[in-house]
N, C-alpha and C positions, 0 to 999 in steps of 0.2 A: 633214250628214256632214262628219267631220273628217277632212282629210286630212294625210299628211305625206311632205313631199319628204324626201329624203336627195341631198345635193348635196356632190359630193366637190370641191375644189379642190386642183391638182395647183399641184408644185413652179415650172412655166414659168410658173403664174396667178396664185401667189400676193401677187405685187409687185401686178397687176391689183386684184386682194379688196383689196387695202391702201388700195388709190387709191378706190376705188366703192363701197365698202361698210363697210370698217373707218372711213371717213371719207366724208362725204358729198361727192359729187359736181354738180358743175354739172348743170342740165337741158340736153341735147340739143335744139337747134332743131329736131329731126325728131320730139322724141317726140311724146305724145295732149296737145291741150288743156288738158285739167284736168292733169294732169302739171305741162305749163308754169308753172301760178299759180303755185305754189310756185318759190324760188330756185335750190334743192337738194335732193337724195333720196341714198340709199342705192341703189346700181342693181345687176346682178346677170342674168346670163343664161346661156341655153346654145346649143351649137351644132345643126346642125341634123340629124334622124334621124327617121325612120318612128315610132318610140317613142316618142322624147322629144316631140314633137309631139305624139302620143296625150295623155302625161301632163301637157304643158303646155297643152293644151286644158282640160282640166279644172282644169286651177290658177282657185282663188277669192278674194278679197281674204278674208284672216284665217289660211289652210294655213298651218301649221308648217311653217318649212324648220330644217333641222341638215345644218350644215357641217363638212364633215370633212377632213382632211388630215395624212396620216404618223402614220398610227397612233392619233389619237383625234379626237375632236369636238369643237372648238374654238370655236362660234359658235350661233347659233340665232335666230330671226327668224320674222315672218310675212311672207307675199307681203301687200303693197301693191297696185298696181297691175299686173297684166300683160298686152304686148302684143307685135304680132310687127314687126320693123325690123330691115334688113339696115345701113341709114345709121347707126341710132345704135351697132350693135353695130360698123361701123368707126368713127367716130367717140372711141366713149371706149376701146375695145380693140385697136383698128386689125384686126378682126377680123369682116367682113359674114357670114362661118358664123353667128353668136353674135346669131342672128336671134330667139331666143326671150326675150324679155326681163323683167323685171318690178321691181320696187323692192322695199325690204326695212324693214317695220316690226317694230317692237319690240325690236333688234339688242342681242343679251346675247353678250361673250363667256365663255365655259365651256370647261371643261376634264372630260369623259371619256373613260374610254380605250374602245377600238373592242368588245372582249370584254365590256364590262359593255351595250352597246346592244346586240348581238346577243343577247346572253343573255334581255335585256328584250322583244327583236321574235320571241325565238325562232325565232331563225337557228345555226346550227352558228356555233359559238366561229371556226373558221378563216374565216368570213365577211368580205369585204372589199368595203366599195361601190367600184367602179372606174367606176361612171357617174351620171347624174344620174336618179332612178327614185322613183316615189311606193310609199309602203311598203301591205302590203295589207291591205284594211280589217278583216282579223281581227285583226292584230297592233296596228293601234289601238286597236280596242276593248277589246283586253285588257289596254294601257295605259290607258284613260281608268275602268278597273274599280277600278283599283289607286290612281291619282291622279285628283286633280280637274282638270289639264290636262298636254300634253303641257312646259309650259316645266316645271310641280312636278315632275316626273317628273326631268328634265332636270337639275336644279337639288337636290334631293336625294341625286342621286348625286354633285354636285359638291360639298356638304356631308359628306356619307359621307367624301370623300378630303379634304378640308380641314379639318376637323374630329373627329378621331378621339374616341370616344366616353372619357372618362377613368373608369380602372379604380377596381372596389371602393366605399368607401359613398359618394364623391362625386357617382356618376353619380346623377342627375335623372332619376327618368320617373315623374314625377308632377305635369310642365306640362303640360300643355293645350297644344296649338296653339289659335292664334286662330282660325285658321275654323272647328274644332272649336268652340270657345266659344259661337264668335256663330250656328252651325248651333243650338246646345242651346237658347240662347234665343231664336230663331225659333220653336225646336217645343214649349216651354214655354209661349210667346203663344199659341199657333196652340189648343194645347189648351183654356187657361185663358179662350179666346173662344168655346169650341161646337165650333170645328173638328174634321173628323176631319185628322189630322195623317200625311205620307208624308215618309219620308227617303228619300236615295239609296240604292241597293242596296247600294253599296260602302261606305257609312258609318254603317247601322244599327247594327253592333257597336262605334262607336269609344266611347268614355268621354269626361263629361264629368262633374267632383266625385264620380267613383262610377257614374254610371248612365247605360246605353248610351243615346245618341240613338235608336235603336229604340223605346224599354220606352214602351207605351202607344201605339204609335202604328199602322198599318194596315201589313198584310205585305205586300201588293201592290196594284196599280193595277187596276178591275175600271171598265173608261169605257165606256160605252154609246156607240156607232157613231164610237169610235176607230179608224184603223188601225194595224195592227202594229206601222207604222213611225212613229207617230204617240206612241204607248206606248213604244218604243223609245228614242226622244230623252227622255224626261222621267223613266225608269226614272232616269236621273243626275241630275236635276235637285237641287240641296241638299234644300232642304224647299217639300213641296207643302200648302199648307192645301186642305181640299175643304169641300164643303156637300154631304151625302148621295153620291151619285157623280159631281157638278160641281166642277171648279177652281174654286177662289176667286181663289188668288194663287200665284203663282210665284217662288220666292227661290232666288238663286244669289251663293252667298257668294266673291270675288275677292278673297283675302289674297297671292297671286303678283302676279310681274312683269308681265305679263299680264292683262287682263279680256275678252280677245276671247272665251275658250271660251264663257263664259257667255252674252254677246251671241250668237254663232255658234248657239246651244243654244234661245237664246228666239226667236232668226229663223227656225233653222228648224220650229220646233213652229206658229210665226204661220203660214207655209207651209205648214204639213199640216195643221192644223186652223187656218182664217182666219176662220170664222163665229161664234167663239165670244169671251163676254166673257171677260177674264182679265186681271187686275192683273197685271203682270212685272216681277221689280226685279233690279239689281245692288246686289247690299250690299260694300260694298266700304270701306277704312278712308278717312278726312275726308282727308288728307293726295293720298289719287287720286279726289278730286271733279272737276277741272276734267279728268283724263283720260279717264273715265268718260263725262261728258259730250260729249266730245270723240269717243269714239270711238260714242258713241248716235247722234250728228247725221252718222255718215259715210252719206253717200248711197248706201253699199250697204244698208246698215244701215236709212237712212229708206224707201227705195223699199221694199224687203218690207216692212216694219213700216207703210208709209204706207197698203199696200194692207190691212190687218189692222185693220180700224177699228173691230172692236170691243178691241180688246188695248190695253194700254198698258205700255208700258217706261220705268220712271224709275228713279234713284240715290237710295239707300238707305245710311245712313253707318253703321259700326259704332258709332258715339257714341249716333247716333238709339236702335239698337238696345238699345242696353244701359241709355238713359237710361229708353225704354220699361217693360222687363224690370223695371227697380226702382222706376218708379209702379206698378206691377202689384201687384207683391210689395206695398206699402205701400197702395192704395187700391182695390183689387181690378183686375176687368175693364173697359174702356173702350168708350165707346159707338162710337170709330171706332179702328182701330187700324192705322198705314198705309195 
């Protein structure tokens, strides 16, 4: 389940966000062990409240947070670590309220305005976050429908405003996105081996040279003592290969800032179905190898996956892919492929 915070930073804090999170901060001798290995983190917290407690109990390493302040959303991050300290919250803020704590990875700053996120959460336009509050799981869903995670999401709308589209014959809409691309040639393989072939719900209709990633491929998931919720997580997954009504492999294409969704997506399918075999990859471009990696071996990451022992999750290069795609094209079908 993907969550997201919405975390406003008022005008008295914002010299604080400057010091702790626009800039990495010292570890606090009070904070959790594994915290300490490391020199410095991003830190980030709130004060304390019957609610906010609610919602920061359920904070998980990978949650999207988006930072707000005076009028638009200037920031974006995942929770890191989170834990509860009154010491470190006086400590870096001089402030022991500010007992809800957590670190902050993958910190993008961005620029959208408040009306264009509301629009998107499907909240009334005069919507103003005034507190710190996790967004409800409908309003995510409806985001992760549209995009492949919540930072594309984020980050296209800050292309939208930085990039105005140029008028008349010069405009371009006849590229391809890359993850489009390397989606097509996943479901090209996947055919071209026997496979019955599944794309995401949200992306059957995209184009790639003409023809939709859908065309030939299976209209829904029909899995034998799946649960709901189980079907549910993988309805989004990029492309699924099967064998009659068994997974084969599981591909999640990472051309964002970002590769948590996809890891968050195969953690939790390992979690709801753990008994079963299934090859799991991030395909992700050669240049986010070692982050990829990096983010596979986080020990939240290994503990669910460690206990999934039939599954496995490896990195998958867009190069790999595409060098595949054109042994194929040239010498047919391959006896292993992936």
């Amino acid at each position: 389940m993907t969550r997201l915070y919405i975390v406003p930073v008022g005008e008295d804090w914002i010299d604080h966000f400057d010091a702790t999170v626009r800039s990495e901060t010292a570890i606090p001798e009070d904070a959790p062990p594994d915290l300490r290995r490391t020199d410095s983190a991003r830190i980030w917290g709130t004060t304390t409240g019957r609610q906010k407690r609610g919602f920061f109990e359920e904070m998980e390493s990978g949650d999207p947070l988006l930072f707000y302040n005076d009028g638009e959303f200037f920031a974006s991050g995942r929770v890191g670590t989170a834990f509860e300290s009154e010491s470190v919250g006086e400590s870096l803020w001089n402030n022991s309220d500010s007992r809800f704590i957590y670190t902050v990875d993958d910190f993008e700053e961005i620029s959208v305005d408040r009306e264009r996120i509301a629009r998107l959460l499907d909240y009334e336009d005069a919507w103003v976050p005034y507190r710190f509050m996790r967004v409800s799981q409908d309003a995510v869903k409806s985001l992760l429908q549209e995009y492949n995670s919540v930072e594309e999401a984020f980050q296209s709308f800050q292309n939208d405003d930085e990039k105005p589209e140029p008028p008349g014959p010069t405009k371009k809409t006849d590229e391809p996105r890359e993850h489009t691309e390397i989606q097509y040639y996943l479901v090209q393989l996947g055919l071209q081996h026997g496979y019955d072939v599944y794309v995401a719900k949200n992306d059957k209709n995209l184009e790639y040279e003409g023809e939709k990633l859908g065309e030939n491929c299976i209209e829904s998931l029909t899995l034998p003592g799946f649960s709901s919720a189980a079907t549910d997580i993988i309805e989004y997954v990029d492309v699924i290969w099967l064998e009659d009504d068994f997974i084969a492999k599981l591909f999640e294409v990472e051309s964002t800032t970002s590769i948590y969704s996809g890891i968050l997506r195969m953690s939790d399918f390992a979690v709801k179905v753990p008994n079963i075999a299934v090859d799991m990859h991030i395909v992700a471009p050669g240049d986010d190898e070692d982050k990829v990696r990096k983010e596979i071996t986080r020990p939240t990451f290994e503990t669910v996956l460690g206990d999934a022992e039939h599954c496995s999750l490896g990195y998958l290069s867009f190069e790999s892919v595409r060098e595949t795609y054109e042994t194929v094209q040239e010498a047919g079908p391959l006896q292993n492929v992936f």
